[in-house]
C-alpha positions as CSV (number, residue, x, y, z in Angstrom):
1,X,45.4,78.5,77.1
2,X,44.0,76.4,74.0
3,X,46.7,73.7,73.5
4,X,47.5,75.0,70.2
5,X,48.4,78.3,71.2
6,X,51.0,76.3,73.7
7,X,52.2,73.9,70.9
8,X,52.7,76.9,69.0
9,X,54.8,78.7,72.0
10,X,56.7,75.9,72.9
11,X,57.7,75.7,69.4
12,X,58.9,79.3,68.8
13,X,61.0,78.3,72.5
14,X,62.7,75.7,70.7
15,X,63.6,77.6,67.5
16,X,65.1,80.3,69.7
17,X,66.8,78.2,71.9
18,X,68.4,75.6,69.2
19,X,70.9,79.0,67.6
20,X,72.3,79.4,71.2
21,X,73.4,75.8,71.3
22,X,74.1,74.3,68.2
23,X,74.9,77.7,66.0
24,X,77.7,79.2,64.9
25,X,80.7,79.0,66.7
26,X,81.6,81.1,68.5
27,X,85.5,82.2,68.3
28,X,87.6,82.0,71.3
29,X,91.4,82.1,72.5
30,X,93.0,79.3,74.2
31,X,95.5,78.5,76.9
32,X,96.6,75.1,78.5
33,X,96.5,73.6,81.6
34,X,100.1,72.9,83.2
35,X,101.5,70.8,86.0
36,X,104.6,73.3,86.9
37,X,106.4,74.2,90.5
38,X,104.3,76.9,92.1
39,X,103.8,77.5,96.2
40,X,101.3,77.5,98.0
41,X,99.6,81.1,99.3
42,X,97.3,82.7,101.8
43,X,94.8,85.2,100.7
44,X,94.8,88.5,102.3
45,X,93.3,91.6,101.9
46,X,94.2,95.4,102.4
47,X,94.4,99.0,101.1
48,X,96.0,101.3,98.8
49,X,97.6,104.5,100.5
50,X,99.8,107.4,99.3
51,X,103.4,107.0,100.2
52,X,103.2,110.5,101.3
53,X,99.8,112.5,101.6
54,X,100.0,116.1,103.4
55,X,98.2,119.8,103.5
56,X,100.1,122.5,102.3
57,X,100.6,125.2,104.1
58,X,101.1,128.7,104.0
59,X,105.0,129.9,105.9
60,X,104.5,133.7,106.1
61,X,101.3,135.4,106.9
62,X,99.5,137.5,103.9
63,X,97.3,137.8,101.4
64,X,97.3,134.9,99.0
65,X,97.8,136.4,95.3
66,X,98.4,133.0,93.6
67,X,97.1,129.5,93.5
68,X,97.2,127.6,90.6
69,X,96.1,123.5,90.6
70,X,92.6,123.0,91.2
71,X,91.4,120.0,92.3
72,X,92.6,116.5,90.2
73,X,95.9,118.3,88.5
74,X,99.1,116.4,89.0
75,X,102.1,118.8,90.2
76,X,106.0,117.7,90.0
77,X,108.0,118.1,92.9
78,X,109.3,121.9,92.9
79,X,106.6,123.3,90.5
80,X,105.5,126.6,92.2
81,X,101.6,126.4,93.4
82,X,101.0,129.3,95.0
83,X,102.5,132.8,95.7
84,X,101.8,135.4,98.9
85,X,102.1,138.9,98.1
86,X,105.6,139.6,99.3
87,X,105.6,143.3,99.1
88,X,106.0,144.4,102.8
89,X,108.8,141.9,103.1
90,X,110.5,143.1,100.0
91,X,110.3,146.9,101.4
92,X,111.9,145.4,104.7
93,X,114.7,143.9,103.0
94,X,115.5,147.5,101.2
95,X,115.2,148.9,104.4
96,X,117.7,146.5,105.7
97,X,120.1,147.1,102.9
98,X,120.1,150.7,103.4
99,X,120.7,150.4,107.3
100,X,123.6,148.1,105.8
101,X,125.1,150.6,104.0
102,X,124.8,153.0,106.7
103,X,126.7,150.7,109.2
104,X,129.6,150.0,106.8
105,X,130.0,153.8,106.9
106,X,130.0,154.1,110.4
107,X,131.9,150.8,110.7
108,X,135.1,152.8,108.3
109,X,134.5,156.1,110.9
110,X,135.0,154.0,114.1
111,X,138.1,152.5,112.3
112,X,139.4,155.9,111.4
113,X,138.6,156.8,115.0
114,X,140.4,153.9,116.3
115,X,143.4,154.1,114.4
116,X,143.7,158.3,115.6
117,X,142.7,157.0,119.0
118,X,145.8,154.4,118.9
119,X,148.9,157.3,117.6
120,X,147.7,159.0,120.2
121,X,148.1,156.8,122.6
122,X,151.5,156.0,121.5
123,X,152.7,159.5,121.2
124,X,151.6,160.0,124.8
125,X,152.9,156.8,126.1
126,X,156.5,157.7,124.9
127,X,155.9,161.3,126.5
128,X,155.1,159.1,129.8
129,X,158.4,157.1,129.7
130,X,160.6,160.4,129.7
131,X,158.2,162.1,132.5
132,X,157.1,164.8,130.0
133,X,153.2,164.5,130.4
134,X,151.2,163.8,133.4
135,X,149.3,160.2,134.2
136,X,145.9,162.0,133.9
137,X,146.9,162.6,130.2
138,X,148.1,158.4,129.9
139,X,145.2,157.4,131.3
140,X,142.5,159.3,128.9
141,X,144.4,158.4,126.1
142,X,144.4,154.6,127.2
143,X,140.6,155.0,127.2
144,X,140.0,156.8,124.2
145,X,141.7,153.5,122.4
146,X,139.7,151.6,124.3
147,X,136.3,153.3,123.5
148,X,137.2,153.6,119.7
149,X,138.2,149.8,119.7
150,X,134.5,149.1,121.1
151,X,132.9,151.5,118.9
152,X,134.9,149.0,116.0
153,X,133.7,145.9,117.5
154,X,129.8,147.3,118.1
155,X,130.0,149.1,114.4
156,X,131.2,145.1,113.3
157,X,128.5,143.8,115.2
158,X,125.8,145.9,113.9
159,X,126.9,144.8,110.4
160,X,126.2,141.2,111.4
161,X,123.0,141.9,113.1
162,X,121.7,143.1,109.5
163,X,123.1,140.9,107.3
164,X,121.5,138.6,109.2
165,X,118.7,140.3,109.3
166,X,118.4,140.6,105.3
167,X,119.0,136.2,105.2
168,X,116.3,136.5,107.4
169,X,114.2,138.4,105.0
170,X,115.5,136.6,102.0
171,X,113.9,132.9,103.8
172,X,111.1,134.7,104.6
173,X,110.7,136.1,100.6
174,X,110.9,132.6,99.5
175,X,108.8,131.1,101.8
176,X,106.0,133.0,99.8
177,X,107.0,131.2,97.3
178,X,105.0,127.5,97.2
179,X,106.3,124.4,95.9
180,X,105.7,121.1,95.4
181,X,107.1,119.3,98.0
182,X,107.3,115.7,95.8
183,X,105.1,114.7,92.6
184,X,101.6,114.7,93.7
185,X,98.2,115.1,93.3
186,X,95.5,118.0,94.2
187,X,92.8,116.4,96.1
188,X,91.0,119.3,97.9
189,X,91.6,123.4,97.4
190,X,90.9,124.4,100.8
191,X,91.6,128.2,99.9
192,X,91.7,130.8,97.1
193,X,93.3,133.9,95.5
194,X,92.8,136.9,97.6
195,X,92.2,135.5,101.1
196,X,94.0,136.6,103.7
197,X,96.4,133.7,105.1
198,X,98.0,133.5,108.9
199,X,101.4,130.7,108.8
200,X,100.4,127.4,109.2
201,X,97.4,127.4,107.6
202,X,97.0,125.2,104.6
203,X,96.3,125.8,101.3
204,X,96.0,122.3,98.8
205,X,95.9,118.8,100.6
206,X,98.5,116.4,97.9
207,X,98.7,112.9,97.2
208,X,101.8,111.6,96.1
209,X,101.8,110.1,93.1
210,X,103.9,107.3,91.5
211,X,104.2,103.9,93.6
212,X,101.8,103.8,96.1
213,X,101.7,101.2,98.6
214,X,99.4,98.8,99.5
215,X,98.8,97.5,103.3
216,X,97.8,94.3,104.1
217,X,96.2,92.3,106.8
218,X,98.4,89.8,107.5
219,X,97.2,86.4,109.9
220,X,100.1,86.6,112.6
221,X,100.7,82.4,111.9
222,X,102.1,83.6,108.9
223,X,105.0,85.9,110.7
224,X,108.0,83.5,109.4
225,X,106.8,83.3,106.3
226,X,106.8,86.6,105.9
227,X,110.1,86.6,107.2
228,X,111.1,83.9,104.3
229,X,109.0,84.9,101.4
230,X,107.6,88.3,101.9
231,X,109.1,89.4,98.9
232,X,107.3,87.0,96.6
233,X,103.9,88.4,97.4
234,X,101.5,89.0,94.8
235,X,98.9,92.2,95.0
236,X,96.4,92.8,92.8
237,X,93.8,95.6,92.2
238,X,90.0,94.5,92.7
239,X,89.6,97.6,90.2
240,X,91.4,96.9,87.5
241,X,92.0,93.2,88.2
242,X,96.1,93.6,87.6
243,X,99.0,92.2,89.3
244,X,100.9,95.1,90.4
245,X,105.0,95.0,90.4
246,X,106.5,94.9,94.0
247,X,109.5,97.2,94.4
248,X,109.8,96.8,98.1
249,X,108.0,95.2,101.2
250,X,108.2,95.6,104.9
251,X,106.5,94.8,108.5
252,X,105.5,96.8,110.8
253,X,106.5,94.9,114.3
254,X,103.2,95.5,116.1
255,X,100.0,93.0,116.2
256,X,96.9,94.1,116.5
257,X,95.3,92.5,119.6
258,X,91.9,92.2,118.5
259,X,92.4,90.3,115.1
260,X,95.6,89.4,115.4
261,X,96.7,90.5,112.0
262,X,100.5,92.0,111.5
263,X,101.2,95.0,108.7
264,X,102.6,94.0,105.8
265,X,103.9,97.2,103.7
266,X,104.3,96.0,100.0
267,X,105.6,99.1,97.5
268,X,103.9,98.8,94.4
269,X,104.7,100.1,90.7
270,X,101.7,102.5,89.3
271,X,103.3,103.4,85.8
272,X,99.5,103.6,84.7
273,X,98.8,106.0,87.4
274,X,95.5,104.1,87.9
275,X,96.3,102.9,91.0
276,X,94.1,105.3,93.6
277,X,94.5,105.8,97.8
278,X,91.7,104.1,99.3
279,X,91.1,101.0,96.5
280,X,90.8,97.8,97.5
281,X,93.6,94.8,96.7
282,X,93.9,91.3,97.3
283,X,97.1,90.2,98.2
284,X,98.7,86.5,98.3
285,X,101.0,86.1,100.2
286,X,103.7,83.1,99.7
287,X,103.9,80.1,102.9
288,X,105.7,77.3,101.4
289,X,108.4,76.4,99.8
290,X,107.9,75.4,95.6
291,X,105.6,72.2,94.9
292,X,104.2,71.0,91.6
293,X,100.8,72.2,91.2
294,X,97.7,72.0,88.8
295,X,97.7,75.8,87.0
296,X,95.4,77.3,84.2
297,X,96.2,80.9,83.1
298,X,94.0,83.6,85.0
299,X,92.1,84.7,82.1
300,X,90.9,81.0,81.9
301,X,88.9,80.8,85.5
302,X,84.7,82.1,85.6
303,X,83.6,83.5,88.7
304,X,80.2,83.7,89.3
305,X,79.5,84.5,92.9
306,X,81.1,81.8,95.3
307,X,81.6,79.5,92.4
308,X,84.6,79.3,89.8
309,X,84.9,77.2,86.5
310,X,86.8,76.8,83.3
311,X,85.8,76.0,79.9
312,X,87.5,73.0,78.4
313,X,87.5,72.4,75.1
314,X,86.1,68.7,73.6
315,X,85.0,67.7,70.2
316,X,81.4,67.6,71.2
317,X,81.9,71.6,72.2
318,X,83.3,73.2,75.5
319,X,82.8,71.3,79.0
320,X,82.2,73.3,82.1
321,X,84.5,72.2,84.5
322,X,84.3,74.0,88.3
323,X,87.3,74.4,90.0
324,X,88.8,75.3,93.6
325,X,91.1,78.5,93.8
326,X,94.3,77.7,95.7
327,X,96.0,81.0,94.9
328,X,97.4,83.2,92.3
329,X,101.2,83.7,90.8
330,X,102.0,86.2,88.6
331,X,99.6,85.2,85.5
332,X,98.8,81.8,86.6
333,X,96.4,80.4,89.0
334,X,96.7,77.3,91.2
335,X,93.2,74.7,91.5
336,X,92.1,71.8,92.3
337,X,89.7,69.9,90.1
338,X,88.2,65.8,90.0
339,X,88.5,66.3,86.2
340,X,90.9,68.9,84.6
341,X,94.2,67.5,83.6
342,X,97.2,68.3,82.3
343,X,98.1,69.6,78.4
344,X,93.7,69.9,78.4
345,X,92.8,73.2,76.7
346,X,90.7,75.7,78.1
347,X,89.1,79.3,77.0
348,X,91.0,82.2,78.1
349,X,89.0,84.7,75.9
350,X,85.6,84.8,74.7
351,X,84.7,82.7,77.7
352,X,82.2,85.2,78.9
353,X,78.7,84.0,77.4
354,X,79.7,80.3,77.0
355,X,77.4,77.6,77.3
356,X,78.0,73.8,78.2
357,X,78.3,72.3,74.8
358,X,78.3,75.2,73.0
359,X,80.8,75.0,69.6
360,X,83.4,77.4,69.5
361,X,86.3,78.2,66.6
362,X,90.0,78.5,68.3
363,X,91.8,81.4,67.1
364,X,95.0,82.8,67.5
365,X,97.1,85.8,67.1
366,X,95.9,89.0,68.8
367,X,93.0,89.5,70.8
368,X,89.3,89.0,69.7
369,X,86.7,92.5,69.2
370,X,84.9,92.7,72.6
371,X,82.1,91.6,70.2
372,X,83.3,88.7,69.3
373,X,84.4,87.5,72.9
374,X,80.2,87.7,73.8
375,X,79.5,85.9,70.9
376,X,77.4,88.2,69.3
């Protein structure tokens, strides 16, 4: 290439470069480095999972006449989702009800019978005490109470046989009836309207929804403190990057033999319903007690790959500083660094497209336009 051809590239290099570096500022947020009491924690990782997660099934055999959620709709706990046609059963329970009626009739007969059966008896038993009727005639009369007594009792029984029979029915008209057994989610439709359904076999697989829970991977050194500070673990969401409230946290007592990890259980908060089975979160989990650490706020700290740095802020423009990650708390994080210090300011927003010694305008008050943030 001529060497004015290379003076002249070289040139236009320069011009382009020299905006990117001593240009405009560029407006950013700020936050400030604190020495405050924080604790020490291990980094763990795990899964979210439903709290409850089941397939629907079908209770009575039939053809299925309703099913309403498709895949993705949310359903509350006791909204109808799907209906079997109930017409034989409804024809059995009529049936029922007329044998019912039919019963009572002959129930009132036997107790007519019964009560006849019993005068008799007693008009014949006083005939017996004054020798004016023969045993033979005692003795039929004693069993004729006796039979319409039984015909009572089995007339009774009948009764109870079918009113049984029409609960029965009545469970087995409701059962055609689906519902929602908690708030949930439709992740698969394994059937639809007009198929012919046997019990047990199931018609929408649900995820809860509402607080899920996430399960980590615990190290089992860290059993007591687990046992001291399990409730002070922090989870967040590698999807949405958010710290997650904890409503509740357990262990399950088994190790795994092959890692040697223990269960930890932590109930999380999803008021933003964003929180999906299956992602994956980071948890940090708290081993000692409360020391005084270096923090920045979250939104401060880079991360490019394996390395992590701040932006502080000096006269000349912002320095680059890398840090070390000790752990996060709440919307803080704990590191290490040869030159950060205390009270030093650092960019929290708009730190994106920084360059060493670029110049920047701090600004306050809400939030800066995407835009603005990537300095363009």
């Amino acid at each position: 290439m001529p060497f004015d051809s290379i003076r002249s590239v070289q040139a236009l290099v320069l011009l382009i470069a020299f905006p990117l570096v001593g240009g405009a500022q560029v407006p950013v947020r700020v936050g400030q480095v604190q020495t405050e009491p924080m604790q020490l924690r291990h980094a763990v990782t795990g899964s979210l999972r439903a709290i409850a997660r089941g397939e629907l099934a079908a209770l009575e055999p039939g053809k299925l006449s309703e099913l309403g959620p498709r895949e993705g709709h949310s359903v509350k706990k006791g909204e109808v989702l799907a209906r079997i046609d109930a017409r034989r059963l409804e024809a059995q329970k009529r049936q029922s009800q007329a044998e019912l009626e039919v019963a009572k009739a002959e129930l009132a007969g036997a107790v007519a019978s019964a009560e006849r059966a019993r005068v008799q008896f007693s008009r014949i038993s006083q005939l017996m005490e004054r020798n004016a009727t023969s045993r033979q005639e005692f003795d039929q009369a004693e069993a004729d109470t006796r039979i319409a007594d039984a015909n009572v009792e089995s007339a009774r029984r009948e009764i109870d046989r079918l009113r049984e029979s029409i609960a029965l029915l009545d469970i087995r008209l409701s059962d055609t009836v689906v519902r929602a057994p908690y708030d949930a989610t439709v992740v698969q439709r394994h059937v639809e309207p007009g198929d012919w359904m046997q019990a047990g076999e199931p018609l929408l697989t649900l995820v809860s929804s509402g607080p899920i829970e996430a399960w980590l991977d615990v190290p089992e050194r860290y059993i007591e403190s687990l046992a001291q500070y399990g409730d002070q673990v922090v989870v967040r969401s590698r999807a949405t990057g958010e710290a997650s409230e904890v409503l509740s946290t357990r262990r399950v007592a088994d190790v795994n033999p092959r890692v040697r990890t223990i269960r930890f259980i932590v109930t999380l908060a999803n008021e933003s319903g964003l929180l999906t089975p299956g992602m994956s979160v980071d948890g940090w989990i708290a081993v000692t007690d409360t020391a005084t650490r270096l923090s920045v706020p979250k939104d401060a700290v880079v991360r490019r790959g394996l390395e992590s740095y701040v932006f502080r802020i000096k006269e000349s423009g912002v320095e680059r500083l890398p840090v070390e990650i000790l752990f996060e708390s709440n919307q803080r994080i704990a590191v290490t660094s040869t030159e950060l210090r205390s009270g030093d300011q650092v960019v929290v927003e708009g730190n994106e497209r920084l360059s060493p010694g670029q110049a920047v305008a701090i600004t306050a008050g809400k939030a800066l336009a995407r835009s603005d943030a990537n300095g363009h």
